[in-house]
Backbone as CSV, one residue per row, in Angstrom:
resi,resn,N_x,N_y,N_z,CA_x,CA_y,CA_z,C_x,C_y,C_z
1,UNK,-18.437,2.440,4.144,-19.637,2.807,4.871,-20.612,3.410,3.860
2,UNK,-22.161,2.576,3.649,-22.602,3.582,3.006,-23.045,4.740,3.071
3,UNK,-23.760,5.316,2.116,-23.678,6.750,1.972,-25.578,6.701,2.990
4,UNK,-26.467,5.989,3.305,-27.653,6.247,3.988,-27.302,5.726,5.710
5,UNK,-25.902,4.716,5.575,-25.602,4.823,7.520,-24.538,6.254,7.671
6,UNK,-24.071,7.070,6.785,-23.497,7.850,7.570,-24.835,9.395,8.086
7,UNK,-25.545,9.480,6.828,-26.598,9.823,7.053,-27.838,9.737,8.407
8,UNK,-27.860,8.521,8.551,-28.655,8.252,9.709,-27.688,8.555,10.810
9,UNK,-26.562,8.038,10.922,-25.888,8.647,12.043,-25.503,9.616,12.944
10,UNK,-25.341,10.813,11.367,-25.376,11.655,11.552,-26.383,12.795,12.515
11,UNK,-27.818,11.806,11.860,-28.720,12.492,12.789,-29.177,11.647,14.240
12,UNK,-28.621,10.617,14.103,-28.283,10.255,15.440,-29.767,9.015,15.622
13,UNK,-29.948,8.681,14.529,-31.204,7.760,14.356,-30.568,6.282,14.343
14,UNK,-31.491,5.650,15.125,-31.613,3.831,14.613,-32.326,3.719,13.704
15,UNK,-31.669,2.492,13.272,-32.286,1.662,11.927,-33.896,1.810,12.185
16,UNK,-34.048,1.618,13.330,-35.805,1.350,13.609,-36.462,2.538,13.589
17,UNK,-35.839,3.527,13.965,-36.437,5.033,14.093,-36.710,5.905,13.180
18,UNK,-35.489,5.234,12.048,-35.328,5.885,10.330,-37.150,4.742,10.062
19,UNK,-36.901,4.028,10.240,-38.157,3.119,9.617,-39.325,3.427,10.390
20,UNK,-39.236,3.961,11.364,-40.609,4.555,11.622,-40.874,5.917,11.328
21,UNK,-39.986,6.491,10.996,-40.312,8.077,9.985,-40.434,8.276,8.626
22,UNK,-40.168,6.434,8.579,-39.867,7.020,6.755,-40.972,6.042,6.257
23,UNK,-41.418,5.240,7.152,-42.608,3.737,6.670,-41.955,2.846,5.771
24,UNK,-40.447,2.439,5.513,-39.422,2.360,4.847,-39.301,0.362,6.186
25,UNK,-39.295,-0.472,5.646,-38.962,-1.488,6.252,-37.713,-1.177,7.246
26,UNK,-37.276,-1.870,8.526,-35.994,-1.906,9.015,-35.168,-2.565,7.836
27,UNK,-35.447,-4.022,7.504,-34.706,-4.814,6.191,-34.594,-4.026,5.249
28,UNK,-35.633,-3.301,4.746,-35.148,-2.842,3.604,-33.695,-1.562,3.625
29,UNK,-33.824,-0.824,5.090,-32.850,0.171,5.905,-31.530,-0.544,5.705
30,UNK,-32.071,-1.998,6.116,-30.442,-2.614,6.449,-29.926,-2.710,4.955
31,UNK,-30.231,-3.850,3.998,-30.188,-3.717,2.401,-29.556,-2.472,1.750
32,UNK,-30.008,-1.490,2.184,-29.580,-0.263,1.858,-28.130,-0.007,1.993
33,UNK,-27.767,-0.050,3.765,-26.943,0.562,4.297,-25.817,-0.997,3.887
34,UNK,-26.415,-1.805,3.228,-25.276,-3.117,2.912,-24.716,-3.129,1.451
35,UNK,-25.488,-2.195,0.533,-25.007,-1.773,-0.411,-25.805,-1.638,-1.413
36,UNK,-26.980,-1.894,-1.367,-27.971,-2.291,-2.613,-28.670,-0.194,-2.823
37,UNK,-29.359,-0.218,-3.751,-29.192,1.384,-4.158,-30.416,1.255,-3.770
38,UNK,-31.093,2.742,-2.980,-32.902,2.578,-3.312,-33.221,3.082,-4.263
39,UNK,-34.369,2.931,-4.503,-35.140,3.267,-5.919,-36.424,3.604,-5.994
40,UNK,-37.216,4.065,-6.159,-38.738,4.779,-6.405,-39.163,5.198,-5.205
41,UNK,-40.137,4.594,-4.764,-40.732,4.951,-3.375,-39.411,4.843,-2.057
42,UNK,-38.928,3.956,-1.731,-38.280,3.933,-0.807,-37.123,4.909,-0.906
43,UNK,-36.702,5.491,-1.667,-35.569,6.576,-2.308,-36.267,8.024,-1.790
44,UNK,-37.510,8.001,-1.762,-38.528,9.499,-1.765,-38.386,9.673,-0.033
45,UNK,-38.983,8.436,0.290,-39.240,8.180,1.652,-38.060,8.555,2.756
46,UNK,-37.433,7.811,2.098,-35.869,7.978,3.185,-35.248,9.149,3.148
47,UNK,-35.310,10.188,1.802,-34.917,11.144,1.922,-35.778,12.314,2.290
48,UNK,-36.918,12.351,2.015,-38.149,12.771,2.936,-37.670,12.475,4.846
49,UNK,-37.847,11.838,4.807,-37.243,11.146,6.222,-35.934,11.849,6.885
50,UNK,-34.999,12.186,6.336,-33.190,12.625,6.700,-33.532,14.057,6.411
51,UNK,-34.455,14.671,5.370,-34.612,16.064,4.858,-33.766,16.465,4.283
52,UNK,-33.501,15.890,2.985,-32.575,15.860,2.088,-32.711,15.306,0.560
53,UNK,-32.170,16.237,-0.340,-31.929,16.030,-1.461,-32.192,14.491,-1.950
54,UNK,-33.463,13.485,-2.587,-32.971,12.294,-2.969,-31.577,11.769,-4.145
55,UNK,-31.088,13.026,-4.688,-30.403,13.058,-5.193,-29.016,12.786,-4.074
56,UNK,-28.522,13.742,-2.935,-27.893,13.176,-2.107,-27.748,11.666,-1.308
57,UNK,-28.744,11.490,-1.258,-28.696,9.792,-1.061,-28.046,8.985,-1.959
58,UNK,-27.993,8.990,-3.295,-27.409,8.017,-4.244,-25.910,8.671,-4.413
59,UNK,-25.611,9.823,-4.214,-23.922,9.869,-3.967,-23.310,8.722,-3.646
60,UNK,-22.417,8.743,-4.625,-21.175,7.481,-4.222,-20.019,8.544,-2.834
61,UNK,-19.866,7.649,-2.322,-18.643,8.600,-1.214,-17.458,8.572,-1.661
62,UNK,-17.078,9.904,-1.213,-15.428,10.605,-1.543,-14.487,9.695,-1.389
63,UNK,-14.130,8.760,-0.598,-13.045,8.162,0.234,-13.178,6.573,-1.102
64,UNK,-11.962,6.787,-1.510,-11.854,4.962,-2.593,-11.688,4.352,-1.019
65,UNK,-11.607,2.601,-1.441,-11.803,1.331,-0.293,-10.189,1.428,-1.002
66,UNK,-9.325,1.009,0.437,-7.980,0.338,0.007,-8.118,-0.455,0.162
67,UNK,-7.531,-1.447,-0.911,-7.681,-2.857,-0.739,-6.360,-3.177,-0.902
68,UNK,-5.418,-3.050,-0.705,-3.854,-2.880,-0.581,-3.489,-3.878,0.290
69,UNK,-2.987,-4.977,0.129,-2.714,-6.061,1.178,-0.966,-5.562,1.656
70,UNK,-1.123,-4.858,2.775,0.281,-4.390,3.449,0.780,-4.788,3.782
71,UNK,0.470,-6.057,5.056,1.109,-6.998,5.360,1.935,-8.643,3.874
72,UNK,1.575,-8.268,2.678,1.860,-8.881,1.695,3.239,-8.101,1.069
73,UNK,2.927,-6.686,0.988,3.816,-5.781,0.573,5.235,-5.634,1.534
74,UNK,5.071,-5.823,3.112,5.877,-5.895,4.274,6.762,-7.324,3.573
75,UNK,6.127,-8.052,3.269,6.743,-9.314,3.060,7.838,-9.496,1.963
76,UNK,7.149,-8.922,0.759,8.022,-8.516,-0.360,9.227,-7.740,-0.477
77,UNK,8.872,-7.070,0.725,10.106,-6.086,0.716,11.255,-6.996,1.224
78,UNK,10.796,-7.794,3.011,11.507,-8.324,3.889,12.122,-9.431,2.952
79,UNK,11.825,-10.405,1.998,12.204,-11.251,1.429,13.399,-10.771,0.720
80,UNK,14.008,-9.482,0.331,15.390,-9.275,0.166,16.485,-9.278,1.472
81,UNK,15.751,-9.381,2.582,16.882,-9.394,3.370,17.772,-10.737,3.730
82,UNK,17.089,-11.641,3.191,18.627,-12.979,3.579,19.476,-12.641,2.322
83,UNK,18.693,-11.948,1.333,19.646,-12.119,-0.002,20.310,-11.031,-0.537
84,UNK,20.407,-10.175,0.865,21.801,-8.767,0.523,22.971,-9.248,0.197
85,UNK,23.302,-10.591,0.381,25.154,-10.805,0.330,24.855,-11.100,-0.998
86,UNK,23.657,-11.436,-2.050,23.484,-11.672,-3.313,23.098,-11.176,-3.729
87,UNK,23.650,-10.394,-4.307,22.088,-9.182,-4.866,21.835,-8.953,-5.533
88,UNK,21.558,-9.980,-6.866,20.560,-10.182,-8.037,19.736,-11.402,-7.345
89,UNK,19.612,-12.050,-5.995,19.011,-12.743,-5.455,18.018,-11.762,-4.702
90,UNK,18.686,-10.925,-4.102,17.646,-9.686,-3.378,16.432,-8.916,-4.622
91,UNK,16.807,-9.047,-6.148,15.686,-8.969,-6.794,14.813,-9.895,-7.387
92,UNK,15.172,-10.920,-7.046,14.274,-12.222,-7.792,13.583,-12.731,-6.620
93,UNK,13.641,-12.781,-5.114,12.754,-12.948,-4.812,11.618,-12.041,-3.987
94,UNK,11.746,-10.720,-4.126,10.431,-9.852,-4.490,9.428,-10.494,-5.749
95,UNK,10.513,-10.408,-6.654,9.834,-10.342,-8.388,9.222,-11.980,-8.123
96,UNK,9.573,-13.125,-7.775,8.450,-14.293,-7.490,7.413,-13.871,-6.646
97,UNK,7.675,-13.438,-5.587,6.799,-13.027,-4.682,5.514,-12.622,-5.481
98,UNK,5.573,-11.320,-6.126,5.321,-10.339,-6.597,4.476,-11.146,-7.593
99,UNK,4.706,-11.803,-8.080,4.559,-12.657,-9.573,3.417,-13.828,-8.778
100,UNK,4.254,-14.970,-7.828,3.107,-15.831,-7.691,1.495,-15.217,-6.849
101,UNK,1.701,-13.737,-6.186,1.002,-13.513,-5.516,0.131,-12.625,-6.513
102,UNK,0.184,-11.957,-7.504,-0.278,-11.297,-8.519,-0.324,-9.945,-7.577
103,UNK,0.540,-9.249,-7.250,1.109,-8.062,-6.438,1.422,-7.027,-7.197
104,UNK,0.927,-6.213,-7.546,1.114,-5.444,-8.816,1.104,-3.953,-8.846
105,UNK,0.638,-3.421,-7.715,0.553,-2.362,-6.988,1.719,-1.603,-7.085
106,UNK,1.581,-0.277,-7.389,2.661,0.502,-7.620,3.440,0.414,-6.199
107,UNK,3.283,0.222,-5.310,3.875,0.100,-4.080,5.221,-1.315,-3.863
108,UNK,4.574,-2.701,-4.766,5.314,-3.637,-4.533,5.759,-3.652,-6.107
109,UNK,5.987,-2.594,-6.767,6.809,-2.231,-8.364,7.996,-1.299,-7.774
110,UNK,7.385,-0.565,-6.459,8.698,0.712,-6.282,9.848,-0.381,-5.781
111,UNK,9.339,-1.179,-4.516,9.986,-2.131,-3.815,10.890,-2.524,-4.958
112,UNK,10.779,-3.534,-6.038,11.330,-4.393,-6.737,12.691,-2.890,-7.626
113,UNK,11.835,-1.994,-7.643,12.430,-1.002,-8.744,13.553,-0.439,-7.855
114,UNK,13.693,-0.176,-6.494,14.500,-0.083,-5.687,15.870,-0.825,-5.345
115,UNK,15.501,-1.950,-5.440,16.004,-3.064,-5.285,17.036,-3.397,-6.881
116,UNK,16.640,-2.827,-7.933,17.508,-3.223,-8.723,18.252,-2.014,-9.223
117,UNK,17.598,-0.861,-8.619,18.230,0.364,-8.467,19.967,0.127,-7.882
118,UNK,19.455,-0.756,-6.808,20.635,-0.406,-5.119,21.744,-1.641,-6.020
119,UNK,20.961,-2.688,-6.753,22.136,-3.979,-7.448,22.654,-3.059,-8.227
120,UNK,22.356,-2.436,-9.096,23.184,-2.038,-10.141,23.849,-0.764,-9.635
121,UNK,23.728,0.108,-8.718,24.519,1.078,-7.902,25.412,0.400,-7.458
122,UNK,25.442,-0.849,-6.385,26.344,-1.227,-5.703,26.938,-1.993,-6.536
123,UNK,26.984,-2.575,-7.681,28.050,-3.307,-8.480,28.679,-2.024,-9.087
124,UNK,28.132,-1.020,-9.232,29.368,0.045,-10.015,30.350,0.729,-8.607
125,UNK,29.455,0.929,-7.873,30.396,0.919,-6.409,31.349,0.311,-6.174
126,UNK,31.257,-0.995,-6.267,31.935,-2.260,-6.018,33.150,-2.475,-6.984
127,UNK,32.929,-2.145,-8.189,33.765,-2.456,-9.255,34.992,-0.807,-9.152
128,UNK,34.339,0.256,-8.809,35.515,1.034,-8.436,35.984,1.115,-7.434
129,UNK,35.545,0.651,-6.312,36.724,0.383,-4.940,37.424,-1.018,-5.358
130,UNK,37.001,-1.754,-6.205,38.126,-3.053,-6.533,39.195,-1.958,-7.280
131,UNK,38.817,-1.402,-8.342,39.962,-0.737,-9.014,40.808,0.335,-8.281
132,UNK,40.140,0.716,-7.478,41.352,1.621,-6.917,41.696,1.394,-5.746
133,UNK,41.990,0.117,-5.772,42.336,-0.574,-4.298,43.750,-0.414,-4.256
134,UNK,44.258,-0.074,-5.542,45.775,0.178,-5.667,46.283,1.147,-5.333
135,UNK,45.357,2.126,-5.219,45.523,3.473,-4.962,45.500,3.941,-2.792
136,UNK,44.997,2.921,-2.356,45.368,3.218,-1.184,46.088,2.072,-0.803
137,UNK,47.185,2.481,0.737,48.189,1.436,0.840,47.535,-0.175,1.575
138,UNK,46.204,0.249,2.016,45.546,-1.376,2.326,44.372,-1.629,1.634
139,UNK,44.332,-1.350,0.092,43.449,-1.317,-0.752,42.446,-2.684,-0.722
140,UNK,42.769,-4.112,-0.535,42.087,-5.118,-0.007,41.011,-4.678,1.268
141,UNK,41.599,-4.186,2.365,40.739,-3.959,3.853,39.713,-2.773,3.081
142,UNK,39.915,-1.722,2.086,39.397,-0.747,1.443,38.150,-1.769,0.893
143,UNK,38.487,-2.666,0.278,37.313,-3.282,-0.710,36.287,-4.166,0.524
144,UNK,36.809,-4.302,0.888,36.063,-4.950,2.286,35.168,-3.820,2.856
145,UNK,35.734,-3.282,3.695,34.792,-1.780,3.917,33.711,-1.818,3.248
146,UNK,34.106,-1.114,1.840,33.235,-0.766,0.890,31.810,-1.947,1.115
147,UNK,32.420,-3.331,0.705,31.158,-4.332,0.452,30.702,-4.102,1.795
148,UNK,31.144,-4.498,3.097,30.530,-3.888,4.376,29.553,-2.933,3.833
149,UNK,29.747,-1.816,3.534,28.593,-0.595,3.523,27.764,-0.734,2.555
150,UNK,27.709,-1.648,1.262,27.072,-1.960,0.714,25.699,-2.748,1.015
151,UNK,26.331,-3.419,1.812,25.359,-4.977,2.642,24.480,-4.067,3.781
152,UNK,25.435,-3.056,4.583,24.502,-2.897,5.130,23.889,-1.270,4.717
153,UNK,23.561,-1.064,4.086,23.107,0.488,2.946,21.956,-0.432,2.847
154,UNK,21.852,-1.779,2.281,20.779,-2.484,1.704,19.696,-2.820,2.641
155,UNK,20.670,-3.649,4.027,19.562,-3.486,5.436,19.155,-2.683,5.376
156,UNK,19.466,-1.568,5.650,18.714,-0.058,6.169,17.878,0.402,5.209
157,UNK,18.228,-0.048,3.907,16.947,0.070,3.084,15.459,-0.922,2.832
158,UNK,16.072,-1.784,3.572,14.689,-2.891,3.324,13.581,-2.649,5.229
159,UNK,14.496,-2.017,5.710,13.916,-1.759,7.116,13.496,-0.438,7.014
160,UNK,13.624,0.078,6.501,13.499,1.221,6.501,12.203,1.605,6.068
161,UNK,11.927,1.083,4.868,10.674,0.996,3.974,10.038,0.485,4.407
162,UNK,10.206,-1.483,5.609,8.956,-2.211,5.948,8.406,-1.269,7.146
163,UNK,9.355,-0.730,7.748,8.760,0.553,8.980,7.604,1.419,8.361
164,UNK,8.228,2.240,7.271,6.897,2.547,6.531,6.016,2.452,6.089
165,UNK,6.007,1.258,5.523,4.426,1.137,4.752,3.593,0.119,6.318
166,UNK,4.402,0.235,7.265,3.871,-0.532,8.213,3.413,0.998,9.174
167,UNK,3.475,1.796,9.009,3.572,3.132,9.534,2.447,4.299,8.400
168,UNK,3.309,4.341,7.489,2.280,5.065,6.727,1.773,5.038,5.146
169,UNK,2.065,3.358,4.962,1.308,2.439,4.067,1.854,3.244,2.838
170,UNK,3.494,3.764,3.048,3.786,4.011,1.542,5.441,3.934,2.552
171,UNK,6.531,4.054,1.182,8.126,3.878,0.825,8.608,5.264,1.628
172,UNK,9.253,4.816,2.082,10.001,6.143,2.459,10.887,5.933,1.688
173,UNK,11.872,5.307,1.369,13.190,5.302,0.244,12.296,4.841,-0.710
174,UNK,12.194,5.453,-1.917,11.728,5.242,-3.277,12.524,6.077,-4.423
175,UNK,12.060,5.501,-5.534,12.029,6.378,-6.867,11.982,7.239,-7.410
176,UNK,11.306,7.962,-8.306,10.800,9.522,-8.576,10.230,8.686,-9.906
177,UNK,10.792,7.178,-10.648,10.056,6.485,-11.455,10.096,5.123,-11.190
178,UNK,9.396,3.775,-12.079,9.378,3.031,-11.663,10.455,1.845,-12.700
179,UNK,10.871,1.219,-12.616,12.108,0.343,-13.797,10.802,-1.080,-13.783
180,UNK,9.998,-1.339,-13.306,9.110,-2.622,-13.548,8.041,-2.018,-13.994
């Protein structure tokens, strides 16, 4: 929004009403409020007009534009879920995703960085309930379990996160750094 429609709004003026106080075109009002900067006379006028600083008029506004494609990021995440029973497959296709879509956003880096976080956790997981399968008397049904909670540790992490950034456009399970 620019910085001369929150202005006019504020005081509760139409485009036409700012242009009849300020002798300022409606077009040129609209131009303005579409992004173009004023400059000499029409800059004096309009702020003459609002009763304000012309210096306040050319303020850029506080608030950055997100341009964060979420529903892209939802996707990246969801694309590990056919490939939990594989899971150096659950990181390669984020990382295409990620790659053919030019997705680069620290948001779809945590995703991928997560994801190879949980592979390389759950293969050291995995590799010590195989070894001490000897150690309890149904050590096979033990290793089973285990991959069970593995597979689904991974659901609950890929749902978990698309809830969020579908909710509040960031990870709830993340990092503290990023591995991509």
């Amino acid at each position: 929004m620019s910085r001369l429609l929150k202005l006019r709004e504020r005081l509760n003026l139409t485009q036409e009403e700012l242009a009849g106080k300020s002798g300022v075109s409606v077009r040129t009002i609209q131009r303005i409020e579409a992004g173009t900067a004023p400059k000499g006379y029409t800059l004096k006028a309009l702020a003459n007009a609002l009763e304000i600083d012309p210096k306040e008029l050319l303020q850029e506004d506080e608030v950055a534009v997100d341009h964060t494609n979420y529903t892209l990021l939802k996707i990246i995440n969801l694309s590990s879920l056919p490939f939990t029973f594989i899971p150096f497959a659950s990181i390669v296709m984020p990382l295409l995703i990620m790659f053919m879509r030019k997705q680069f956003d620290p948001i779809a880096r945590q995703i991928v960085s997560v994801q190879i976080m949980w592979t390389v956790s759950s293969a050291v997981i995995f590799m010590l309930s195989a070894f001490s399968k000897n150690i309890f008397p149904n050590g096979n049904k033990f290793v089973l379990v285990v991959m069970i909670l593995i597979v689904l540790s991974n659901i609950c992490i890929i749902l978990i996160n698309t809830a969020a950034i579908d909710k509040k456009k960031s990870l709830y399970i993340k990092l503290p750094f990023s591995i991509i």
